[in-house]
C-alpha positions in Angstrom: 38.8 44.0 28.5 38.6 47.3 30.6 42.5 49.0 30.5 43.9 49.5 33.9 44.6 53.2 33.0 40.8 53.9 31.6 39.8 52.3 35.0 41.5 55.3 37.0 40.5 57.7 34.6 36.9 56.8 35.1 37.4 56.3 39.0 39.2 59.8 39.1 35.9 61.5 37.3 33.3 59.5 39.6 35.0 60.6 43.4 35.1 63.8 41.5 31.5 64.3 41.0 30.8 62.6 43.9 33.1 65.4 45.9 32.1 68.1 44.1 28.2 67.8 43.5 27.9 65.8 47.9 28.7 69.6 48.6 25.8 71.0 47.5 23.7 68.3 48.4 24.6 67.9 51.6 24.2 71.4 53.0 20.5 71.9 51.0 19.7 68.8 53.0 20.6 69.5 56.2 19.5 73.5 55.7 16.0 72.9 56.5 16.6 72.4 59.9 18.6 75.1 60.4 16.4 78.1 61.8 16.6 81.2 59.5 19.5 79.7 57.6 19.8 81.6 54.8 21.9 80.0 51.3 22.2 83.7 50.2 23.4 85.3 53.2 25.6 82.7 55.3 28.4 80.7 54.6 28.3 76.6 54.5 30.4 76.6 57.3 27.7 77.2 59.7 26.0 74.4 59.3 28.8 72.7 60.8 29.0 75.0 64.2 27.5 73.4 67.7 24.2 75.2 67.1 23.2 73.7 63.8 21.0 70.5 64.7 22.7 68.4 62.2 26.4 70.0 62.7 27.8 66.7 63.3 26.7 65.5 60.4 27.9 68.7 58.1 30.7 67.8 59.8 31.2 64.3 59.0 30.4 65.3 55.4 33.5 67.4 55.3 35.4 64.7 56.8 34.3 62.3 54.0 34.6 65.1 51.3 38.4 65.7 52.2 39.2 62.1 51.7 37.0 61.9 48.2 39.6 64.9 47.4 43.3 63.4 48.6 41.9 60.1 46.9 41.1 62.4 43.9 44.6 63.6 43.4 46.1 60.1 44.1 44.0 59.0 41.2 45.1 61.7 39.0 48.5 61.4 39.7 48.3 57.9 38.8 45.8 57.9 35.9 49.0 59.9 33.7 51.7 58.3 32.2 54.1 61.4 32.6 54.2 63.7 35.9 55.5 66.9 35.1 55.5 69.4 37.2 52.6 71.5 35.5 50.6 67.7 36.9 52.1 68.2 40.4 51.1 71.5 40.7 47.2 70.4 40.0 47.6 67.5 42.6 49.1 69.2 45.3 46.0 71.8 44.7 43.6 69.4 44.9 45.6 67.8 48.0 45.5 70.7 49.8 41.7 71.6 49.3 40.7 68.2 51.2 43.0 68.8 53.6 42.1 72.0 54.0 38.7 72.9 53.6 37.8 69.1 53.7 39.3 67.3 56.9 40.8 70.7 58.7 36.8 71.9 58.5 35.1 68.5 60.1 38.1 68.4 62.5 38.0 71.5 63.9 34.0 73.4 63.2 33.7 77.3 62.8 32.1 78.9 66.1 28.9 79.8 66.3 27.3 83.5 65.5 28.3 85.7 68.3 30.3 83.0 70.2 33.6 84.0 71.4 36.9 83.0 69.0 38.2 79.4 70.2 41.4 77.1 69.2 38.4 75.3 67.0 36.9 78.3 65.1 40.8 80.0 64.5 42.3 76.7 62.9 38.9 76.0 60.8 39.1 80.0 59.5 43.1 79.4 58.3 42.8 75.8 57.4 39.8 76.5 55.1 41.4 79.6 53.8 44.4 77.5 52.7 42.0 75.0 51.2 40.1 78.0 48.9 43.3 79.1 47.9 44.8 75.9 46.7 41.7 75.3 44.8 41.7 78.7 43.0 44.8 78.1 41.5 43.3 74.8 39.9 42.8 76.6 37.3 45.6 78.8 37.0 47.9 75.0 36.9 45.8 74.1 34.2 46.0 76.9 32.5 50.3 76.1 32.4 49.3 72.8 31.7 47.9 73.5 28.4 50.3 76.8 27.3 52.8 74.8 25.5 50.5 72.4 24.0 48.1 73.4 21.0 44.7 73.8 22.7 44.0 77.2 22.5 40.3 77.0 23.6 41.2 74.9 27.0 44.1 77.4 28.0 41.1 80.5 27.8 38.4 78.0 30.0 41.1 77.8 32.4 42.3 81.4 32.5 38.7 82.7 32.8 38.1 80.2 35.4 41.0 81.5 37.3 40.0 85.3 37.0 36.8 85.1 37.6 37.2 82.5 40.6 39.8 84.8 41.9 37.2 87.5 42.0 34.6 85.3 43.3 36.7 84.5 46.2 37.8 87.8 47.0 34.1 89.0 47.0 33.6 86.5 49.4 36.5 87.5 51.8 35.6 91.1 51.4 31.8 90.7 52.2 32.5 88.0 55.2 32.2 90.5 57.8 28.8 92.0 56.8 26.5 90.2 58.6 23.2 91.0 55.6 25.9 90.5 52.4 25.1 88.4 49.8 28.4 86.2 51.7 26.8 82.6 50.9 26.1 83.4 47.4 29.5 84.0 46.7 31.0 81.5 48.8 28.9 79.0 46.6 29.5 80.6 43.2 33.1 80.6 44.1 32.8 77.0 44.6 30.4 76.0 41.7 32.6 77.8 39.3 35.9 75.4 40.7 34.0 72.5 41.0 32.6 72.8 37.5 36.1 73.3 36.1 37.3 70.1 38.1 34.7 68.0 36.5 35.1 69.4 32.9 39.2 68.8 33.7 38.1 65.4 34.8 36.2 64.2 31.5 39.5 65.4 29.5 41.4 63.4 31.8 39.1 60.5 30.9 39.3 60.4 27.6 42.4 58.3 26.3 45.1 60.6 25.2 49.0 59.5 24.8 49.9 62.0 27.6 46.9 63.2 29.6 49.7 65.4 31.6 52.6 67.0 30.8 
């Protein structure tokens, strides 16, 4: 009989994936029919504005995405058998990425190139910013999660994700401005590097261990 506990577990790394990998998806989907839409050069955002064909649906995504992620949280915050506050810190994280970047982006869209700055565009820049910041310090929480306990190796994944997310986010504020930077490739490095450490923190919350949090 399937354990109630090993049911979240495996719940918490399925919305995970589904959160996490739907990103990418989604936008190379929907690209195509975005004239001169460049991976490289813009930011995933723009396929969400009133000129993209399919913004609605970029949109919707988003909307969906931000759910997948409070519902991610819930699950992890449920899945342990002790909630300490290293384990609160990682759930709030996560909580505040979907409602962030997830439902504060579908709700209110960026503006479009060269557009004047609404309401719309002004809370999508600072709820999104809020969003990328809560899910770099993923990493760094899981980092204090593991320094008092003796797993040497997962304390340096997290650190190096945290450092060299950290710098992958801060190339991407830096280079936001400059219409012909490399801006989307380091939007979406910033996010494949936190996305791949959620997953690999999912499987290890998986796996049946007498404390999966402290």
């Amino acid at each position: 009989m399937i354990q109630p506990q090993s049911t979240l577990r495996l719940s918490l790394l399925i919305t995970l994936c589904l959160a996490c990998a739907g990103d990418f998806f989604v936008t190379l989907i929907l690209a195509p029919a975005y004239p001169d839409y460049s991976h490289l050069r813009m930011v995933m955002s723009e396929l969400g504005t009133s000129s993209s064909p399919y913004g609605i649906w970029m949109n919707r995504w988003w909307l969906f995405q931000g759910i997948l992620f409070i519902l991610s949280a819930g699950l992890l915050f449920k899945s342990c058998r002790t909630h300490g506050k290293r384990s609160l810190l990682i759930v709030l994280c996560m909580a505040l990425f979907g409602l962030g970047a997830g439902l504060g982006s579908g709700l209110f869209p960026l503006d479009p190139p060269g557009s004047s700055v609404s309401l719309s565009g002004q809370l999508h820049d600072t709820l999104a910013a809020i969003g990328f910041v809560a899910l770099a310090g993923i990493p760094f929480a899981g980092a204090l999660r593991f320094r008092n306990e003796n797993h040497t190796t997962r304390q340096v994944i997290s650190w190096s994700a945290f450092i060299g997310g950290l710098g992958l986010l801060v190339m991407f504020i830096v280079t936001e401005a400059q219409p012909e930077a490399m801006t989307g490739l380091w939007q979406r490095s910033f996010l494949f590097l936190e996305y791949a450490y959620l997953i690999w923190y999912g499987t290890l919350i998986s796996a049946p261990e007498p404390s999966c949090v402290s």
